[in-house]
N, C-alpha and C positions, 0 to 999 in steps of 0.2 A: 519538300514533299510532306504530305498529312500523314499522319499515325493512325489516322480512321481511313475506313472505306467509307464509300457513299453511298446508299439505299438505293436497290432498282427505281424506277419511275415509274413501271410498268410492269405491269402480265406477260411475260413472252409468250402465254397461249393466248389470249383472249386481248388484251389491252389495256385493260384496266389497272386503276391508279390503286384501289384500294389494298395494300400489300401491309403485312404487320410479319413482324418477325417470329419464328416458329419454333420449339424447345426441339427440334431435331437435330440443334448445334450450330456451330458458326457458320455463315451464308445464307440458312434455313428461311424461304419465308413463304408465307402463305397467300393467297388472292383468295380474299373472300365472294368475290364476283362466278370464279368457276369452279371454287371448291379444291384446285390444285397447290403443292407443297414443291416446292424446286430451290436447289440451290444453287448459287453464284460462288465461283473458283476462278481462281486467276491461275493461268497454266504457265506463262512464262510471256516471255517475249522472245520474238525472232531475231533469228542469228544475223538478218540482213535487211537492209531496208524494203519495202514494199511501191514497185513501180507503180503508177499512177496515170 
């Protein structure tokens, strides 16, 4: 398993690719397409597999 995480792809408001990392701290990142700042957290994993 990696020791990084891997940069969104995308906007989850808009879609867009253009995202740069943002001094609001780790996760932080910015889309310069709608002017939005949001960040990405990993909460955990489930206690159980997920039916399909």
């Amino acid at each position: 398993m990696s020791e990084t995480r891997s940069a969104p792809l995308h906007c989850p408001y808009c879609g867009e690719e253009d995202l740069r990392p943002n001094e609001a701290g780790h996760g932080a990142w910015e889309c310069h397409a709608c002017a939005r700042v949001f960040t990405v957290k990993f909460n955990g994993l489930l206690s159980r597999a997920v039916a399909r």
